[in-house]
DRENKE-93679 format. One line per field, with one value per residue (C-alpha): x, y, z; residue number from 0. Coordinates in Angstrom, 2 decimals. Each point is the difference from the previous one (the first is absolute). Example, Ala and Ser with C-alpha at 12.3 -4.5 7.8 and 13.67 -1.06 7.14 Angstrom:
c1 <- c(12.30_1.37)
c2 <- c(-4.50_3.44)
c3 <- c(7.80_-0.66)
i <- c(0_1)
This chain:
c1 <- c(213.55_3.35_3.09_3.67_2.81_3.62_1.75_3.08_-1.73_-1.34_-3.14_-3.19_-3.48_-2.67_-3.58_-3.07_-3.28_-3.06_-1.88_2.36_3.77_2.78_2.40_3.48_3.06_3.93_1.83_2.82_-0.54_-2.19_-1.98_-0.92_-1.55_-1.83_-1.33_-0.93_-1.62_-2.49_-1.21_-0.70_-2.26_-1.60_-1.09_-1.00_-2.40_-1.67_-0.25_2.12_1.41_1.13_2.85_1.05_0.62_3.54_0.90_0.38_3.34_0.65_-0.14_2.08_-0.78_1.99_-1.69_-3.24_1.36_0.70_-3.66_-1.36_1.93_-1.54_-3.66_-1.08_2.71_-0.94_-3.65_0.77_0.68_2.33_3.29_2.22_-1.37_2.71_2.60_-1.93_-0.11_4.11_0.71_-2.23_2.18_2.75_-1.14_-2.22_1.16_1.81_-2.94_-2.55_-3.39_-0.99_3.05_-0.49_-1.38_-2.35_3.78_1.71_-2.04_-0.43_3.57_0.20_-2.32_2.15_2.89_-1.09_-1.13_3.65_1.32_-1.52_-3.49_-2.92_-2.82_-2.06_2.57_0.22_-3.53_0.02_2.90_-2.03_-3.06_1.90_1.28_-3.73_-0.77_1.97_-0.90_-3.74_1.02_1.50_-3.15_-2.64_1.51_2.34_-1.86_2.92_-0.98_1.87_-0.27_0.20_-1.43_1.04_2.77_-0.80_-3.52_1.06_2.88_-0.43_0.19_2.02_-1.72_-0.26_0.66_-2.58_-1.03_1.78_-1.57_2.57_-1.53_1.40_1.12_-0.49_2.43_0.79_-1.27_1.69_3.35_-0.85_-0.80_2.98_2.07_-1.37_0.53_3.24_0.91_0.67_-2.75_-2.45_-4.04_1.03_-1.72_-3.13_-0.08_0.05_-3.02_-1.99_0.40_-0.90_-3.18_-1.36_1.04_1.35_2.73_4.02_-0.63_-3.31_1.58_3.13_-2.13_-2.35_-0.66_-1.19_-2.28_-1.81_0.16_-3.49_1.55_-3.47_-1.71_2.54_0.41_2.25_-0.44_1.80_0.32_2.72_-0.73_1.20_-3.37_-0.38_-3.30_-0.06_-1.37_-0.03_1.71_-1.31_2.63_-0.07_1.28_3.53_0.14_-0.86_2.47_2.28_-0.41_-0.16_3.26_1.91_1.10_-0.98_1.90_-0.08_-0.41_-3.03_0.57_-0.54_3.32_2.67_0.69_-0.26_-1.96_2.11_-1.19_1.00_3.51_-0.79_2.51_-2.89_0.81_3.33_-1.31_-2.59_2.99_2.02_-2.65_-0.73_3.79_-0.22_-3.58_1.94_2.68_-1.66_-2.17_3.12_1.60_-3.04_-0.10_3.10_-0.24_-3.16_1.89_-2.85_0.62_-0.45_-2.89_1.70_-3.41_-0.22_-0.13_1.44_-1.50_-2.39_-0.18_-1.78_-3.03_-0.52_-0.86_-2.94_-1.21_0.09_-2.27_-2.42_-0.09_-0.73_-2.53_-1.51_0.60_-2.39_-2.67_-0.36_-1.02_1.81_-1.51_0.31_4.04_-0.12_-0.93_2.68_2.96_-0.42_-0.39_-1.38_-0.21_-1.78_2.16_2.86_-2.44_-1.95_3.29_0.55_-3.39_-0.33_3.48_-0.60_-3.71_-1.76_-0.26_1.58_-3.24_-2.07_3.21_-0.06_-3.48_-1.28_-3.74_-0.16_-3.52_0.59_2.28_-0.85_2.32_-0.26_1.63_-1.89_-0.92_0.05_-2.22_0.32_2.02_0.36_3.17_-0.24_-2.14_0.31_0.11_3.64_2.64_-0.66_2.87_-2.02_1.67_0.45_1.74_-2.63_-0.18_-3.35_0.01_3.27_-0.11_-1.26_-3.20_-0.12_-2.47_1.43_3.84_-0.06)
c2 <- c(18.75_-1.78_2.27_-1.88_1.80_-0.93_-0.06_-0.82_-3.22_-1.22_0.92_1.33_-0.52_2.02_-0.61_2.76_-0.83_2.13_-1.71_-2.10_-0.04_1.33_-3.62_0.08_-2.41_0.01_-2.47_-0.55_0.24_2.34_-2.45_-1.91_3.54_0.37_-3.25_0.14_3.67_-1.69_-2.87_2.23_2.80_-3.59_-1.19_3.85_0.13_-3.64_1.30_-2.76_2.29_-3.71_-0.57_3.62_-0.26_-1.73_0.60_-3.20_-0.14_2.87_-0.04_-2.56_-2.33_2.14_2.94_-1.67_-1.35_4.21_0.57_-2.99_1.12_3.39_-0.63_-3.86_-1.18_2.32_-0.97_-3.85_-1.93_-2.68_0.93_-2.57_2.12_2.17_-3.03_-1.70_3.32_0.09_-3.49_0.54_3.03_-1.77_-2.35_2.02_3.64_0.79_-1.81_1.95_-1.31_-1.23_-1.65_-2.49_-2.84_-3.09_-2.33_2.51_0.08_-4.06_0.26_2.19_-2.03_-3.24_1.86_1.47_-3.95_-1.05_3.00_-1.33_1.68_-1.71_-0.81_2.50_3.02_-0.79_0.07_3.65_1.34_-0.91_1.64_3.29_-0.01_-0.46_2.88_2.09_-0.47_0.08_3.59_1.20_-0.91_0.81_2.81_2.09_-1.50_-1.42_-3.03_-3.16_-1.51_-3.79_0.73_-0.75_-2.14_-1.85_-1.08_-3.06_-0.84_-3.45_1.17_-2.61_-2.88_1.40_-3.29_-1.35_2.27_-0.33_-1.96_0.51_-0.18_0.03_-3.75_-0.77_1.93_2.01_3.44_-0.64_-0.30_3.46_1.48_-1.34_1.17_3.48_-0.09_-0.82_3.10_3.46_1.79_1.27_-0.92_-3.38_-2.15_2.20_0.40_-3.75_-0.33_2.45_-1.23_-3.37_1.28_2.65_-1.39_3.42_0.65_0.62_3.98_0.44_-1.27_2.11_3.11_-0.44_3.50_0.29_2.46_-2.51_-2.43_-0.76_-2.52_0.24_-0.61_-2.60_2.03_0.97_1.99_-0.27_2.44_-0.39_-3.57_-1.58_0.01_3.41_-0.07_0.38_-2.64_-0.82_-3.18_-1.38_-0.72_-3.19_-0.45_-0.72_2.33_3.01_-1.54_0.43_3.62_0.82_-1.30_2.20_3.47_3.17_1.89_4.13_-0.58_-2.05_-2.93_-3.58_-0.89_1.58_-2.72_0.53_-2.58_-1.89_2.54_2.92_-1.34_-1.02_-1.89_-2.77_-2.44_-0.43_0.38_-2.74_-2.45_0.19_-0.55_-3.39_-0.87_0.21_-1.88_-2.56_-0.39_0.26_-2.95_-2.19_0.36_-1.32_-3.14_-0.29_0.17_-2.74_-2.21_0.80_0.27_3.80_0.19_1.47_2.10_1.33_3.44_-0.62_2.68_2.25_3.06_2.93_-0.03_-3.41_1.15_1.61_-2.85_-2.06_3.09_-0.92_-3.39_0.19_2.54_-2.83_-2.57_2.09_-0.59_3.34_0.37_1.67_3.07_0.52_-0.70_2.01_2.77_-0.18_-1.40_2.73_-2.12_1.68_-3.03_-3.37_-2.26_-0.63_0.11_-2.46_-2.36_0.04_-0.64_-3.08_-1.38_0.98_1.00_-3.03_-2.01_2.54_1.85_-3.19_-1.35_2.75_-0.52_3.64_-0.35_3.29_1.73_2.50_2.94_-1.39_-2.67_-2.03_-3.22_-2.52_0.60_3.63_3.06_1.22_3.11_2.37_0.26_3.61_1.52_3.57_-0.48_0.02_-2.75_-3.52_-2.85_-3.25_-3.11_-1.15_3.49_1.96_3.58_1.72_3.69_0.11_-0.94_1.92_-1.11_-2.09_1.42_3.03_-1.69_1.47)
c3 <- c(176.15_0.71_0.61_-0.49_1.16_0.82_3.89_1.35_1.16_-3.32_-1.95_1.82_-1.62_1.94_-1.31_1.13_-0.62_1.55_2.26_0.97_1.67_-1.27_-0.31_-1.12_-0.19_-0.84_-2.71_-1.39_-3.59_-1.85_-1.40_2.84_1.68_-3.18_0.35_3.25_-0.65_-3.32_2.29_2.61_-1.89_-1.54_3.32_0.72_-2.81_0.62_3.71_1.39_3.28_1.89_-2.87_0.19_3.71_-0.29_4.27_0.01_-1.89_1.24_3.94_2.08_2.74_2.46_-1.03_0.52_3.58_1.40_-1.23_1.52_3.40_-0.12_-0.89_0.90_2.99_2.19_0.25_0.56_2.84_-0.92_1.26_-2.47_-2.80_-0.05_-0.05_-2.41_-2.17_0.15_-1.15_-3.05_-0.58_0.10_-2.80_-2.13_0.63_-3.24_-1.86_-1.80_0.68_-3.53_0.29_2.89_-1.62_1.96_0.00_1.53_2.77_-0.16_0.37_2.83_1.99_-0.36_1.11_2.87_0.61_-0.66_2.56_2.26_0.87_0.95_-2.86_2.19_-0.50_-3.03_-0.88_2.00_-1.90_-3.64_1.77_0.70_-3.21_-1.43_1.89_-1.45_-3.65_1.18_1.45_-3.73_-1.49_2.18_1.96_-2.53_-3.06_-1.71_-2.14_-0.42_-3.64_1.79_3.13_3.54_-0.73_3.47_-0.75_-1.78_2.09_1.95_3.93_2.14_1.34_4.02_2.20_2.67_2.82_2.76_2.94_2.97_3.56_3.46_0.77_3.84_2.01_-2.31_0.99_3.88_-1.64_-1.45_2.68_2.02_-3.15_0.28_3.81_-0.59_-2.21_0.51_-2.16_2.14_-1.20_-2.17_2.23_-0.06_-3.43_-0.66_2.57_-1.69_-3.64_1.18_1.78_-2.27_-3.34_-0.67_-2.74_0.67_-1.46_1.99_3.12_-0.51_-0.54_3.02_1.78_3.75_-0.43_-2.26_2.30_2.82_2.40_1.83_-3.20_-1.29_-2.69_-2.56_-3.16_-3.38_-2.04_-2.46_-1.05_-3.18_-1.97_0.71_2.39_3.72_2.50_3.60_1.63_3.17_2.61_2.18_2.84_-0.21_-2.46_2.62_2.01_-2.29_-1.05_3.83_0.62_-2.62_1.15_-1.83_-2.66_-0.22_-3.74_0.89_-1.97_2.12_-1.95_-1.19_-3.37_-3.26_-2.89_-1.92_-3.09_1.39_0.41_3.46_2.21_1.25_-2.21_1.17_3.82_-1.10_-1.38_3.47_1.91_-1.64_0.09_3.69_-0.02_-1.64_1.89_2.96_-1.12_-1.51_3.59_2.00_-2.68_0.81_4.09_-1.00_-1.80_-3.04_-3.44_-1.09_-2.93_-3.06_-1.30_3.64_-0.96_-3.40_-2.39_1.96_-0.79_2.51_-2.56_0.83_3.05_-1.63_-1.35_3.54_1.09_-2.45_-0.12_3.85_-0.60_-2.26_2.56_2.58_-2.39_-1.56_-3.60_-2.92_-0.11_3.89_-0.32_-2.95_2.09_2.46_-2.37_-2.83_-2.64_-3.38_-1.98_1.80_-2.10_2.40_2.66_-1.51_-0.35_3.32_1.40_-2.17_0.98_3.54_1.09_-1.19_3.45_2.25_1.42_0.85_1.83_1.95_1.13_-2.06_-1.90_-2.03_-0.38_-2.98_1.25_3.73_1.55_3.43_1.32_1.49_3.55_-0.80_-0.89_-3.68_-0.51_-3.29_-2.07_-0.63_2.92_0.74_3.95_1.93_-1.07_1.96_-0.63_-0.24_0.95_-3.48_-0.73_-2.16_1.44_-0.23_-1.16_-1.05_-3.73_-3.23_-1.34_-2.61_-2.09_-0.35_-1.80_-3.40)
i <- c(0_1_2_3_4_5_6_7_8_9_10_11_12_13_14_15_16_17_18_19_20_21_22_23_24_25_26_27_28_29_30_31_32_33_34_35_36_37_38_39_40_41_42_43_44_45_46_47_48_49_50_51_52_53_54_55_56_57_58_59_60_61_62_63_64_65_66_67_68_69_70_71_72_73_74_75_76_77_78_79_80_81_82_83_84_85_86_87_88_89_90_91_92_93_94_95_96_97_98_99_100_101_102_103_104_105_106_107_108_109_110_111_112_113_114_115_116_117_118_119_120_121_122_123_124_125_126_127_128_129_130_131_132_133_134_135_136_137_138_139_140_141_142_143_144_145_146_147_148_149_150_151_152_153_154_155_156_157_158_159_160_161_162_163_164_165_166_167_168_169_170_171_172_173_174_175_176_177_178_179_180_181_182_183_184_185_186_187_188_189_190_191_192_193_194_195_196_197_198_199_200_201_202_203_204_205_206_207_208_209_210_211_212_213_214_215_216_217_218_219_220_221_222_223_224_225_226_227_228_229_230_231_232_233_234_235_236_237_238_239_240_241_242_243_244_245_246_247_248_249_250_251_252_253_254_255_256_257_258_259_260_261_262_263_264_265_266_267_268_269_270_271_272_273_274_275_276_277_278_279_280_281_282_283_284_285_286_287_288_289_290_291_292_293_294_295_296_297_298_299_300_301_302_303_304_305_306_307_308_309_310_311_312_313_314_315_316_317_318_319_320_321_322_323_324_325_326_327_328_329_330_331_332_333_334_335_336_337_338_339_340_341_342_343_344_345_346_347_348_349_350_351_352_353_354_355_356_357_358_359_360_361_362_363_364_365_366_367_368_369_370_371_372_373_374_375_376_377_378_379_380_381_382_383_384_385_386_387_388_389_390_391)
């Protein structure tokens, strides 16, 4: 039975049905809460409850965004969520979600292109905001009459993967550059991301007490797909962590990531202004012309990917690197050891039997033995590596 009565808002029509929610809404006129009230009992008696849940013109995008916050954010690891949840306040916030329509968010997505973000952002802000609809629907069971407006939105065309590797001399001038500064551990932690293929945020969070330097050892545990692993440590790489001093808090250094509003990057860009003026000023005591792509566009995760191309150019396969890199998905993986593994192993005089390797002249050795870390010559450590068969 409907009940109509009058408030200092406008009309309210309240409709109470047993078995089912009590559901009520506010007009303007009389007549349109009496209307609203028929079609409502209508739907009740055919036993349509989706068309008498109306949250959807009823709850905002804003609104949506504090429960998202409380309930989902917390459990994800992506820390430009939060960012990404802000700007689609700042668009869609006063909207009502039946109200945001597939063009509006087409239109979104070409203005964040014309602001200036990258077709990849982009594509991250429209799958926050898909997110977020898939969370009223599944999650607090609020339908939308057109669906996920974002479904059928065209996501921007992402360019080519990016390809950078160190050009000859390149990593010296680095290090010199690092030398050169003030910030104590830059030169290390440019050694160790170009040995152990690790990433800017697991590097930054390395812990000593995680850390076997008679193993060559060191263990992950907060890495970005959410899984631990172990990363053998060459040589140089020891070297390297031996030569830092140690922190009370524990830490091997005391930087932030970029995503936790970290100061590295901008450590990162002075130390390859000096690399490059250090190199322009020995052209010029040579009489040489400087290169203008010498260290033009690297970025420290390219530093990664010279870590694993190497690891490819040692002869091991892509499960093996997989195991020390961290890599979930094989595609990239899979890039780079066509572009870069194809010749690379037989060059360096490596015949592979299985999961065993050896060089000629030389005994075989295994990849993933349990017995104490050896260096080989061609740089594959036994015993220091996760097995490959047991990657997820």
């Amino acid at each position: 039975m409907a009940h109509i009565e009058q408030r200092k808002n406008g009309w309210r029509a309240q409709v109470r049905r047993r078995g089912m929610p009590s559901l009520s809404r506010t007009f303007d006129l009389k007549a349109d809460a009496e209307a609203w009230a028929r079609d409502v009992e209508r739907e009740a008696q055919r036993g349509n409850i989706a068309v008498l849940n109306d949250q959807a013109q009823r709850v905002t995008v804003a609104e949506l965004c504090q429960r998202y916050r409380a309930s989902v954010l917390p459990t994800l690891r992506d820390a430009s969520r939060p960012t990404l949840l802000r700007n689609i306040e700042t668009r869609f916030g006063a909207f009502f979600l039946g109200n945001i329509r597939s063009i509006d968010v087409a239109a979104w997505r070409d203005d964040l292109i014309n602001e200036g973000y990258a077709p990849k952002s982009a594509k991250h802000h429209l799958v926050a905001l898909s997110s977020l609809f898939a969370f009223a629907e599944r999650e607090l069971s609020i339908p939308l009459p057109a669906g996920n407006p974002v479904r059928t939105v065209r996501k921007p065309a992402e360019p080519k993967a990016r390809d950078r590797r160190l050009r000859p001399g390149e990593l010296d001038y680095l290090l010199k550059g690092a030398d050169q500064g003030r910030a104590v551990g830059l030169r290390q932690v440019i050694v160790l991301a170009v040995e152990t293929s690790m990433r800017m945020g697991e590097l930054l969070g390395l812990e000593w007490e995680r850390i076997d330097l008679q193993r060559r050892t060191a263990h992950l545990i907060d890495t970005k797909n959410g899984e631990s692993r172990t990363v053998a440590l060459s040589s140089q790489a020891v070297e390297a962590l031996q030569s830092l001093p140690r922190r009370i808090d524990g830490k091997v250094f005391s930087w932030k990531p970029n995503k936790e509003n970290g100061s590295f990057e901008k450590l990162w860009q002075r130390c390859k202004a000096r690399a490059l003026a250090a190199y322009q000023a020995d052209c010029a005591k040579t009489a040489k012309k400087p290169d203008p792509a010498f260290l033009d566009g690297l970025h420290f995760h390219d530093l990664r990917h010279e870590a694993t191309s190497r690891l490819f150019e040692k002869g091991l396969g892509i499960m093996e690197v997989a195991s020390m890199t961290g890599h979930k998905s094989l595609s990239m993986l899979k890039r780079i050891h066509a572009r870069r593994g194809g010749e690379a192993g037989k060059e360096a005089g490596i015949i592979r039997y299985g999961n065993r390797i050896a060089h000629r002249g030389m005994a075989r050795h295994d990849l993933h033995a349990g017995s104490p870390s050896i260096t080989c010559p061609c740089g594959v450590r036994r015993g220091a590596s996760e097995n490959p068969a047991e990657l997820p």
